[in-house]
Every structure is written in structure tokens, then in C-alpha cells.
Kinemage of the C-alpha trace (Angstrom):
@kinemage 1
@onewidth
@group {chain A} dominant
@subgroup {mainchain}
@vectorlist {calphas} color= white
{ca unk a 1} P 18.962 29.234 -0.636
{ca unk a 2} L 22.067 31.133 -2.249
{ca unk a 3} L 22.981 30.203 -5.501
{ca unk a 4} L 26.042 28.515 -4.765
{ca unk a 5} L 24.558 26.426 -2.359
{ca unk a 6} L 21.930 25.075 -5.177
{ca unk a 7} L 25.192 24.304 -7.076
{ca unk a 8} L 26.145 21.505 -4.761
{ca unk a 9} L 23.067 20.037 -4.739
{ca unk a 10} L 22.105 17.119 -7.086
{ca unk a 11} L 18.800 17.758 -9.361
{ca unk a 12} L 17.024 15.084 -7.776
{ca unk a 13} L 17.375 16.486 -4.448
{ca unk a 14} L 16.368 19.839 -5.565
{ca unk a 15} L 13.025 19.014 -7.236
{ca unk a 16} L 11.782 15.713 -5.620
{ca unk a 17} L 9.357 13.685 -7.072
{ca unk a 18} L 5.514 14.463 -6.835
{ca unk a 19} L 3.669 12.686 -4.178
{ca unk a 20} L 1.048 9.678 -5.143
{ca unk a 21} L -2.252 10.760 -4.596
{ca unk a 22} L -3.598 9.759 -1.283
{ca unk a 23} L -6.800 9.263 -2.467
{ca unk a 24} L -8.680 6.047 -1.017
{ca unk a 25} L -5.136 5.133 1.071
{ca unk a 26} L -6.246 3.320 4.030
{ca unk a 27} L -3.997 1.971 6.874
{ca unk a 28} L -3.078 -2.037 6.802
{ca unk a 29} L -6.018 -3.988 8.296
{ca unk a 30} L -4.991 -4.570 11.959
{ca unk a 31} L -5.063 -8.216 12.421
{ca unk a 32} L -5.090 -10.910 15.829
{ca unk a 33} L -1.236 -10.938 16.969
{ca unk a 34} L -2.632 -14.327 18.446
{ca unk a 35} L -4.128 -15.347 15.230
{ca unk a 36} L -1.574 -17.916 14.014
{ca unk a 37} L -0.701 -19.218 17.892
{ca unk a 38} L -2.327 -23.013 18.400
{ca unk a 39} L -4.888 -23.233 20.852
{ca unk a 40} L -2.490 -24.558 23.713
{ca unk a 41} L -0.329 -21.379 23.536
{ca unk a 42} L -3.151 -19.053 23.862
{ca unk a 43} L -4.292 -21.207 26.828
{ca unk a 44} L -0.942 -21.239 28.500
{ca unk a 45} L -0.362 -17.388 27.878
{ca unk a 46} L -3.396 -16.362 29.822
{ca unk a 47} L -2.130 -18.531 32.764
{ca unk a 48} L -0.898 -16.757 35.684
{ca unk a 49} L 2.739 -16.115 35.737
{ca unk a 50} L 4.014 -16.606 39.457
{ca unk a 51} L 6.918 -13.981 38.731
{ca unk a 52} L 4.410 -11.243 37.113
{ca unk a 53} L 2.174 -11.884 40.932
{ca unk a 54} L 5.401 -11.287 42.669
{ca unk a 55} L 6.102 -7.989 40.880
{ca unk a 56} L 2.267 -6.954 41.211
{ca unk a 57} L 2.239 -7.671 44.619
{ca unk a 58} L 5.784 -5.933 45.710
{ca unk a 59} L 4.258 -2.926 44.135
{ca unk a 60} L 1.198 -3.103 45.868
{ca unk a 61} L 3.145 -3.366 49.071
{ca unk a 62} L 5.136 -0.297 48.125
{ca unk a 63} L 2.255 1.929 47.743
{ca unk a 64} L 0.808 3.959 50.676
{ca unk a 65} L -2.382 3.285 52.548
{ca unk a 66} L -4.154 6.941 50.873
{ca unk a 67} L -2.704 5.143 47.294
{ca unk a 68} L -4.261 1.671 47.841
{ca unk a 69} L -7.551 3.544 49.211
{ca unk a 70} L -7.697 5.413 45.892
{ca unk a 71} L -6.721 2.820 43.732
{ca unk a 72} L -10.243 0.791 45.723
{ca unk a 73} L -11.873 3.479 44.913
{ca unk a 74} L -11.729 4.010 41.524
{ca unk a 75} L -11.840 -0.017 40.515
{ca unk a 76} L -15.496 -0.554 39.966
{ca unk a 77} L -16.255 -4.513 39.322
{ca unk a 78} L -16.823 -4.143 35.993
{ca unk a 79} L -13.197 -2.715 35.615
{ca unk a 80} L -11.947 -5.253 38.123
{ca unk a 81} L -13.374 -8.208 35.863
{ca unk a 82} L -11.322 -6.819 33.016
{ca unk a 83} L -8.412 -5.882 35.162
{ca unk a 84} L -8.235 -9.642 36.006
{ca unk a 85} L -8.778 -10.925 32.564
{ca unk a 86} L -4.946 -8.964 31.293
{ca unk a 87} L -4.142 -9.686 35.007
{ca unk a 88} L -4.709 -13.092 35.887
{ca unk a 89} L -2.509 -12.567 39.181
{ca unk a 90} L -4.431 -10.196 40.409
{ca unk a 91} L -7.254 -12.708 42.012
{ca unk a 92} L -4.657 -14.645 43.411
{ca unk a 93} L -3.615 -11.530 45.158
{ca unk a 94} L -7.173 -10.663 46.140
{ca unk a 95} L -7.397 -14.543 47.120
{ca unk a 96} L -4.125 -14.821 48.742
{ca unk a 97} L -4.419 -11.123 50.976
{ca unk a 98} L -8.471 -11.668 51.094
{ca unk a 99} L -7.922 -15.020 52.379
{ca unk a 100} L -11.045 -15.761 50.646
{ca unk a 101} L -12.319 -16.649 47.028
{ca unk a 102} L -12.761 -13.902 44.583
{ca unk a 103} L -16.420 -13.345 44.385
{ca unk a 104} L -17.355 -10.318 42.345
{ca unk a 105} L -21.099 -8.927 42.384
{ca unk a 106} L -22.345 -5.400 41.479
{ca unk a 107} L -22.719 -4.460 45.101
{ca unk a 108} L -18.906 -4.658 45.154
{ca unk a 109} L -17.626 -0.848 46.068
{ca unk a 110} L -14.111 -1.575 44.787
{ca unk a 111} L -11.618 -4.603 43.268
{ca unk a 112} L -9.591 -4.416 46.644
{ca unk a 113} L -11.883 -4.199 49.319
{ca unk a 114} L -10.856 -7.720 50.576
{ca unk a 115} L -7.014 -6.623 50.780
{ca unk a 116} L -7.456 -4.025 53.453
């Protein structure tokens, strides 16, 4: 920096202040978004949304035979259990292309093996 730019600049800006130590800093404790939501809320949020199927399933429907085969695949139950716990839509889906109930065993090869 040239001289007569340091000029123009305030003192404060020039020398700021030292940094706090850092020592024993921790991030904020993450806490339950859901935490303070009564009990009917919660319940009601999980509920399938008939909009978020529709969505889901237009997708699905856009996506090419090799996709969906892939997509089988690679959903193991365990993942498709999970999947359909953020997803509630997704067994109606299963149920509504299936034409059958959901029933998910460890012989299962993949989440959408009822669709094709």
C-alpha cells in the first residue's frame, strides 16, 4: 500500500482489533426443529401430501426404463424403509403402480420391483 493511500484510510481500519482467542469455541448445540411443534403437528406433517405423490410420481414417469432399472437397483430395503419414512408417498406409489400392499422383507432385490 502507497503512502497516500494509507492517508485515506481511518486508523481503525488500518490496524483492526485482535481476534478473541478461539480457545474452547464450540458451535451452538444443534437442537429438534420439531422440538416446540405439539404432538398433532408432528403427526399431521408426516402424513402424505397428495400434491408431493403427484410430483414424485410425474417424475417417475419422466424417467427412462434404464433410469427406473437403476434407481431398483440401487434401493436396497433397508434404504427403501427410510426412503418411505421422509417419503410417505412413495408406498402409495408402490401400492398404487404395484397394485398390491407394500410388503418389505430382506429378500426384497429393490424398493421398485412391484412398479415394473
Amino acid at each position: 500500500m502507497s503512502p497516500m493511500e494509507g492517508a485515506n484510510m481511518p486508523e481503525a481500519a488500518s490496524n483492526p482489533p485482535p481476534m478473541p482467542p478461539m480457545e474452547g469455541a464450540a458451535p451452538p448445540a444443534q437442537t429438534d426443529p420439531l422440538e416446540f411443534m405439539p404432538a398433532k403437528a408432528r403427526e399431521a406433517l408426516m402424513q402424505p401430501s397428495e400434491e408431493i405423490g403427484a410430483v414424485l410420481m410425474a417424475r417417475l414417469a419422466n424417467m427412462s426404463e434404464a433410469e427406473l432399472s437403476a434407481l431398483d437397483s440401487a434401493i436396497t430395503p433397508e434404504i427403501q424403509r427410510i426412503l418411505m419414512g421422509l417419503l410417505p408417498e412413495l408406498a402409495e406409489i408402490i401400492n398404487q403402480v404395484g397394485g398390491e400392499e407394500v410388503v418389505m422383507t430382506e429378500e426384497e432385490v429393490g424398493a421398485l420391483g412391484t412398479m415394473g
